[in-house]
C-alpha positions, 0 to 999 in steps of 0.5 A: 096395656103398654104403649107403642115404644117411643123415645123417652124424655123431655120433647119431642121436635116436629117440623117448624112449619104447619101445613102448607094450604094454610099459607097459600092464600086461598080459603080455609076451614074455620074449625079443625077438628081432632079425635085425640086418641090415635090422632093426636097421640099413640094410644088409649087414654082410658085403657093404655095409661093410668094415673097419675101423671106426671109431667117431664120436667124441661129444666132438668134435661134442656137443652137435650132432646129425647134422643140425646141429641143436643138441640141446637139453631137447626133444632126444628120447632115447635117441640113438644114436652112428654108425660109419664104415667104411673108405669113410666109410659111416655105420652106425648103427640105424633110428631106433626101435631104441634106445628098443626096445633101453632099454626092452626092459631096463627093463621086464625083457624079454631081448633076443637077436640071431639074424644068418646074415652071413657076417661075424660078427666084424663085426657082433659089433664094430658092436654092441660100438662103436655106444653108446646114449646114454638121458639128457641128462647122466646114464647110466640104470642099466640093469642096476636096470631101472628107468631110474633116472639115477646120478651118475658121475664122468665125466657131463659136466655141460654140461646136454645133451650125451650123457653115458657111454653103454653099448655096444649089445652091453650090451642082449643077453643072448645073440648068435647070429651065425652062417651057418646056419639061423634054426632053429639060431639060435632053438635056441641062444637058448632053451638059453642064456637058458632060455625056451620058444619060445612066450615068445619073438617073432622079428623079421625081414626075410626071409619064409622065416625064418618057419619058426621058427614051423612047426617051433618055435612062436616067433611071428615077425614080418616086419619090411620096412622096419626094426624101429619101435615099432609093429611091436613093438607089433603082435606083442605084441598078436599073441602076447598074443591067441595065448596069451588074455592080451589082457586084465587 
């Protein structure tokens, strides 16, 4: 089945900021979690894409994004490479999604995926070969949590091109992938990261997924068109007033 039409190529440029609740100094969720399919990116693993996969080389087309404009100082990070799949599809995330992912990290906040596919190895793959470029020249330390560029050896320094970047699998602290129900999903996470359900926030697709917050108290989201900096903002706010902490 054929994908959404999207620009094809190497990234894909979102806003340079993440949402803006995670810097207004009030409380905030300490896991965020994500379905991928139709959250994170436009389709199906186990029915739209087939493998195997092959990652856009960087190297190649840089300093150009996908529409072939040249990226430039203004060029807005983090960017985002793309897949392609056996039929040249191109897979990649919505837009917002890295700028959500890098600063979820930044600002201390664990980050979880809870995916039913039929096809987890896939998804595991897409998320261990799509990278996340966060600064022009410079790899953004994110295990320092605070966005502080480093030199590397290996940075190019040609002033725009996306330099290193790390993998997407790098920005989640747990992978819950597997046919079943949200439920077990959210169960899983709470266990391994070590959180109570009412710090966490579930963004998904689907409506019926929201018996994560009847039998378990997770907040949910309901995300109809993928995941946007706004949304995030909406259930923050909606989960800060939930708990009385919408004011310092």
């Amino acid at each position: 089945m054929a994908l959404k039409p999207m620009n094809d190529g190497l990234v894909t440029s979102a806003a340079p900021l993440g949402p803006a609740t995670f810097s207004d100094g009030l409380a905030l969720p300490k896991v965020l979690v994500f379905d991928l399919d139709y959250t994170l990116w436009p389709f199906w693993c186990d029915t739209h894409i087939d493998p195997p996969l092959k990652p856009i080389d960087p190297s190649k087309s840089s300093p150009f994004a996908p529409n072939g404009e040249e990226l430039s100082s203004n060029s807005t990070y983090p960017l985002s490479s793309a897949v392609l799949d056996r039929h040249k599809q191109t897979c990649k995330f919505y837009p917002e999604v890295p700028s959500i992912l890098v600063s979820a990290r930044q600002h201390g906040i664990k980050v979880a995926a809870a995916s039913r596919t039929y096809a987890p190895e896939l998804a595991r793959e897409l998320l261990a070969l799509l990278r996340i470029y966060e600064a022009p020249s410079a790899q953004v330390d994110g295990d320092t949590n605070q966005g502080v560029p480093k030199s590397s050896k290996k940075t190019k320094k040609s002033g725009n091109e996306p330099a290193g970047g790390k993998t997407a699998r790098h920005y989640f602290d747990d992978l819950q992938i597997f046919p079943g129900d949200k439920v077990q999903h959210v169960d899983k996470i709470r266990k391994n990261i070590g959180v109570e359900y009412s710090d966490m926030i579930f963004f998904d697709d689907e409506s019926r997924n929201a018996n994560v917050e009847r039998q378990r108290g997770v907040m949910f989201c309901l995300v109809p068109n993928g995941l946007t900096r706004d949304e995030v903002d909406a259930a923050v706010r909606k989960w800060r007033r939930k708990r009385g902490e919408d004011e310092l």
